[in-house]
Structure formats: C-alpha cells, structure tokens
N, C-alpha and C positions, 0 to 999 in steps of 0.2 A: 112632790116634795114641797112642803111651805114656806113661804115666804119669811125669811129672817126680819124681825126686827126690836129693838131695844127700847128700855125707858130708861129717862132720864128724872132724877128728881130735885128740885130747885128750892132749899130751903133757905125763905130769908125773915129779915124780922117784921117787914110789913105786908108782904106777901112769898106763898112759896105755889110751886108750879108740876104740876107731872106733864110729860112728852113724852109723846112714842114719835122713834125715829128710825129712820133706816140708817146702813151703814155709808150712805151718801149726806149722809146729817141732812136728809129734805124728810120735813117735818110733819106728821101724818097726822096728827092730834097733840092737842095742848087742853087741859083742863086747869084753871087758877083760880086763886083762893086769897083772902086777906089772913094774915096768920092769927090776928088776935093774939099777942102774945099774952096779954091778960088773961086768957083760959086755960092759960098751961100746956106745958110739952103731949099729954094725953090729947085734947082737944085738937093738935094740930096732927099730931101722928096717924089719929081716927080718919081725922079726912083725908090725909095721904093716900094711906090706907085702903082707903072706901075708892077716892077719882083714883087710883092705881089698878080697883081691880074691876072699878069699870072700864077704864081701858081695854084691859088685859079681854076682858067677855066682847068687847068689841069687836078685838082683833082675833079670836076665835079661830080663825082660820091662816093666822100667822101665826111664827115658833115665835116666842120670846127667847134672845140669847141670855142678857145680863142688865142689871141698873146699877145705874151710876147716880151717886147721892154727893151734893156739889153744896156745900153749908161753911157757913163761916168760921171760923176756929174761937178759941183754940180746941183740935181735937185730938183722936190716937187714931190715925188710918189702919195701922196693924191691928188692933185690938176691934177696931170698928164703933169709937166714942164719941160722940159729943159732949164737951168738957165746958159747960157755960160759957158759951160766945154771951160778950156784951148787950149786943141784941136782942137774944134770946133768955130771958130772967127765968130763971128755975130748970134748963134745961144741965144738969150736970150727970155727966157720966149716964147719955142715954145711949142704949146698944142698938142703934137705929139699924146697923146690918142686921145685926141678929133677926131683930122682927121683921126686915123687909124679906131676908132671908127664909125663912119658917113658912110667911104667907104665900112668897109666889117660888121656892123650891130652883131659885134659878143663883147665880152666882151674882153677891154684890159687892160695890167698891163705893166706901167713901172717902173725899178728897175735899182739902179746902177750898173754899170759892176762887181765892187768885188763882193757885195753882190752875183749877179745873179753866177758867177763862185761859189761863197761859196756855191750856193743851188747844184749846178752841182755836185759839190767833196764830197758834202755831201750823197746826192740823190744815185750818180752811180758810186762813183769814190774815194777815196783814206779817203773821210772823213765817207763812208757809216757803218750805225752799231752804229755810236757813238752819244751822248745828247748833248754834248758840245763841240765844235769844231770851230776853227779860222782858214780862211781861209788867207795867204797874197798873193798879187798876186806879188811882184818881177819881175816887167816886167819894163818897160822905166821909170814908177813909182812905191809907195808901198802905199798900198791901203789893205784893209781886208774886210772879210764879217765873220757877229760872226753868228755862230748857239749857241742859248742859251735853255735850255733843248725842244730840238726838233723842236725849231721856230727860224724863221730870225729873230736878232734883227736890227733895224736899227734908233733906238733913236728919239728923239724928233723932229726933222726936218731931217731925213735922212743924218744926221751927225756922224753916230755912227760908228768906225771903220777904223778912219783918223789917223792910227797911224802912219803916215809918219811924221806929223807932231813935231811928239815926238823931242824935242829937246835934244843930245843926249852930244856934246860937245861945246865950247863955239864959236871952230869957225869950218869949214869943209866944204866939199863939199857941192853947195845949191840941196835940194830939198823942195819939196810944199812951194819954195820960203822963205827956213828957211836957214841959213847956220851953218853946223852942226848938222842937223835933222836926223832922223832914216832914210830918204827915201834919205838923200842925201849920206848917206853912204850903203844904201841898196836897190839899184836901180840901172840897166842897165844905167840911165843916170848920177848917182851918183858915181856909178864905173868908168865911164869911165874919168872922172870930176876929182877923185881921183888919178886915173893911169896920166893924165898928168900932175898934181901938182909933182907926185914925180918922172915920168922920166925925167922933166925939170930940176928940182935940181938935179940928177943922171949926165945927159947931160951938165949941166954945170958946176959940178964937174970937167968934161974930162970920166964919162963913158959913156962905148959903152952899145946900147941896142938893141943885134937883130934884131930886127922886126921895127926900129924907126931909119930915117935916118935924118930924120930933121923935124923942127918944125909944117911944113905944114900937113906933115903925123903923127904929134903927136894929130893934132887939130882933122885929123878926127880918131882919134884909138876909137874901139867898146869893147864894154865887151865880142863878141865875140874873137876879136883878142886876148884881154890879157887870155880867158880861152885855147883857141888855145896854147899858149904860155908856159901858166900854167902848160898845159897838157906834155907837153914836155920838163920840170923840168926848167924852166926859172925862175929864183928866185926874178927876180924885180916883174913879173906876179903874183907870190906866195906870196909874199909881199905885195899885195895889197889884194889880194881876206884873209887874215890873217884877213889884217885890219875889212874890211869890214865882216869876221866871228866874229870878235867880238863885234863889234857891233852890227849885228845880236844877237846876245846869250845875249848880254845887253838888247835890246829889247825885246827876245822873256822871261827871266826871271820878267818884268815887266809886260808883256800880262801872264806870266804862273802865276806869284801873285797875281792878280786880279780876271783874271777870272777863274782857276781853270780849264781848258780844259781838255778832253780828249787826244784829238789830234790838234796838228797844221798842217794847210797844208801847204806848201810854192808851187809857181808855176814858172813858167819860168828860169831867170837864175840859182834860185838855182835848180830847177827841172832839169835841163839838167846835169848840177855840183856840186852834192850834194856837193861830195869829198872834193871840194877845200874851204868848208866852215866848213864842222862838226867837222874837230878835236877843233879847234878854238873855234867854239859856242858851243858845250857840253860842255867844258870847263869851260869858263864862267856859261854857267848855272848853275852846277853841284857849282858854288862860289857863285853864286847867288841869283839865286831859293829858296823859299823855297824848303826842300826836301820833304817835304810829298808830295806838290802841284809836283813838278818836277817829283816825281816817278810812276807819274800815265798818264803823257804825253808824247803822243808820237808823234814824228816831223820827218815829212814825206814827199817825194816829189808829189807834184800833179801825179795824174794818169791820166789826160783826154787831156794830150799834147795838140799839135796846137786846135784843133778841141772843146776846151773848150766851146771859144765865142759861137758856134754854139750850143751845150750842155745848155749854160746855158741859150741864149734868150728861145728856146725850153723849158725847165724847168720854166722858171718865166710864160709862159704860160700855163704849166702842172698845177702849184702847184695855179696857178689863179679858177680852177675849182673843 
C-alpha cells in the first residue's frame, strides 16, 4: 500500500511555494519561486503548475490525497476564486481549484491565508489544545482566522475575520484603506506609517533621531528598524511600538468581548517582539475586557515562525480529507 501524502500550495505576492507533506505536517519537499506579479496570474499558475507536477513525478511512489491552496483574499472558497487580492494585480476571478483540479485529478480546497495560518497554530502550534481560538496575523497587514468550538469559521462569504478593518481612531495611520483602522496601527506596514508621522514632527522640532538622517531614509524606515532600535532603549522607537500596544489591547479587548476565546494568537511582528507590545496591551485589556471573558485568555506569540505559510497550505489540504 502507498505511502499517503499532500500538497500544499502557498500563493503570495512576492513569492509563492508548493510542499509535499505528510499527515504529520513533516515536510518532505518544498519547491519556491518569486511570483513576479508583473507577469500576470498565467506566468505564476505555469509554474505552480510545472513545481506541482514535478513533485507529484517525484513522489511516484507515494498516493497523493488532496491540495490545499492557502492565498490571500478576498476570494469564494465555495466556488473555488481568487477575487483580486491587493497583492495580486490582474488576478480576478481565477478558478485556481478548477485547474489544480483537472491537472492532478485529486480533491482541492482553497482557503485564505489567515484563516489557513489559523488551522496551522491551531492544529500544531501555539493555538493546539484549545475550542476557541483567534488567530491575527500582524504581518505587512492584520487579518485573523477564528477557530470557533473546534471548526474554522469563516462567515457568510469568506468575510469573517477582517478585523483590520476595525476602525479604531478618527484619523491614523491607513490600513485596509481605512485611516485610523486597527491594521493601520497594527501592521508592519501601519507601524512603519506611524514611526514617520512622528519622527517628522520630532525632526522638525530640531530633534536628532539615530538611526534617521534625512527624509529620504525616513520614507524607507521598516518595523524592523524601529524594533532594532527599540531594542536598544531608543525611546522615540518605544514610543511608537506603545502606541501601537495600545491599540493592539483596544482591539484585542473587543475580539476578547465578543467572542470569548480561549487563546489569541498573534504572529509575525508581534511574534518576534512580544516585549515591546505587552506591558501597553495587558494594560488596556486588564481596563477593558470584560474580566471574566479576559481571565480565561491567553495571548500568545505564534509558534510556527517563518515556515507557517508552508504549515498551513499543507493543513487546508490535511483537514480537506
């Protein structure tokens, strides 16, 4: 009898990944690619495509079950679309099951990237154990995947979980094209949006800022630079990751009243720097929260670092069978 095993497929907007996995998520083969999104949805599909079915001849002597296709939204999981993620320019309405389907004749599911990271942290990683669990992802954007007693939820049109959106103050950093949204104060690209609003006023004060010598290099500073910064008691850095913990803690007391979670997960920025967020957002919680709802969750950094994406396209085709 042959050896079971799945692929996973990781479509993003600077690079996307095929993985064959076992149902142990230990990871047998990884092929990756830059997407070039300059060449269009055909360009990037061919090579899926192509590293998919050199896999597939690799493992020759393994059954394939199912793939799981893990892409940013917004999409139609039912219908099997990709509906122009931002990311992705010209990618509307592509029937990406359809054609993974056709080529390798095996069952596929796709699923948005929060979500699919939510099954990951759930399934093997930081959220395992628990019935109710929210995952954020705190990466370039904020995006969530709810585990609600033991199942993904993901609402009525695959809309459920947009809590970037949250609008949080009346004006602020933009994210998901809101200004003053949770994702625009709670996002690598929301942070960094922040940190120049306020070393420009700083700088044109007459202060000096470290790591910032002129405007040019203000425009490209990263959320890694100001946690770099952070790190090494720089207090305009500390200043900003503050703001952006309390926000955070505003947010996450609004996800803890609602839905009542076990655990929250957060991933990326705050996963690398918890530190420079928790005093700030327990805080608030602890003002916030209900306490009963508060005293039974617990906020966590992601445990499945880089290697997530790869986790969770694998898992959306685990949990497909």
């Amino acid at each position: 009898m042959k050896k079971k095993y799945y692929l996973g497929i990781d479509i993003g907007g600077t690079k996307c990944s095929v993985i064959a996995g076992n149902e142990r998520m230990d990871i047998l083969h990884k092929i990756q690619f830059r997407t070039e999104t300059h060449k269009g949805p055909d360009y990037t599909l061919d090579n899926l495509c192509k590293n998919a079915a050199t896999i597939v001849n690799k493992f020759s002597d393994y059954a394939l079950v199912s793939i799981g296709i893990s892409c940013g939204g917004p999409l139609d999981s039912k219908r099997g679309l990709i509906l122009s993620p931002p990311n992705l320019p010209g990618w509307s309405k592509i029937p990406v099951v359809k054609i993974f389907k056709e080529k390798f004749s095996v069952p596929v599911l796709l699923q948005n990237d929060a979500n699919a990271c939510a099954l990951a942290e759930w399934k093997f990683g930081a959220g395992a154990g628990t019935e109710n669990m929210i995952f954020l992802t705190f990466g370039t954007g904020l995006g969530a995947g709810l585990i609600l007693n033991s199942r993904l939820y993901t609402g009525t049109n695959d809309m459920a979980g947009e809590v970037g959106h949250i609008r949080m103050a009346d004006s602020g950093p933009i994210g998901y094209g809101k200004s003053g949204s949770l994702e625009g104060f709670c996002s690598g690209y929301g942070i960094a949006q922040l940190a120049q609003r306020i070393i420009l006023q700083k700088m044109e004060n007459g202060e000096k800022i470290s790591y910032i010598d002129n405007e040019r290099q203000l425009e490209n500073i990263t959320t890694k630079d100001l946690a770099e910064a952070a790190n090494k008691g720089d207090k305009t850095a500390l200043e900003i990751f503050e703001i952006s913990g309390r926000y955070l803690g505003a947010g996450l007391s609004i996800l803890i009243d609602i839905i009542n979670p076990q655990r929250i997960v957060i991933g990326s920025v705050y996963a690398r720097n918890p530190h420079l967020f928790n005093a700030t957002c327990m805080d608030v919680i602890a003002k916030e929260a209900l306490r009963d709802a508060a005293d039974v969750c617990d906020i966590v950094p992601a445990a499945l670092g880089d290697q997530v994406g790869d986790y969770a396209s694998l898992c959306v085709a685990i949990m497909n069978t």
